[in-house]
C-alpha positions, -999 to 999 in steps of 0.1 A, spaced: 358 266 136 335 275 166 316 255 188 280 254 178 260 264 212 236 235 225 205 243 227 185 241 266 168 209 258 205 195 244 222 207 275 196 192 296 194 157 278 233 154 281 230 164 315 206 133 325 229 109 303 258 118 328 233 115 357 224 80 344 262 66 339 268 87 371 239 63 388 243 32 368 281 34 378 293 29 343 315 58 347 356 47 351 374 71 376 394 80 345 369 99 335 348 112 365 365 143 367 360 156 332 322 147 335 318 161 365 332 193 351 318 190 315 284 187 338 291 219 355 295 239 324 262 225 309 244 233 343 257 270 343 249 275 308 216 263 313 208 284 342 223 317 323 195 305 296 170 307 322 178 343 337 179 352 305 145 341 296 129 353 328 145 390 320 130 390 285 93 378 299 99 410 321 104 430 297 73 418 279 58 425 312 64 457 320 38 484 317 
């Protein structure tokens, strides 16, 4: 089965939740790594999200 996509506000929220047990140091070495890289993904997908909704409101733009 695939993966459903997160939505921008999902990605975000689970973003700050690994923020918060990043700052609240309730995150075991054990599992940094993966966090750290499950954190990555969720920031590049965001960002993608946002250039893609900054080409579509240029496109709206355009004359």
């Amino acid at each position: 089965m695939a993966k459903k996509e997160l939505t921008y506000a999902a990605a975000m929220a689970e973003i700050e939740k690994i923020l918060a047990r990043l700052r609240n140091e309730e995150m075991d070495v054990d599992n940094l790594a993966a966090e750290v890289k499950r954190a990555t993904e969720l920031i590049a997908s965001c960002k993608a999200r946002l250039r893609k909704a900054e080409e579509d409101v240029n496109k709206i733009l355009e004359p």
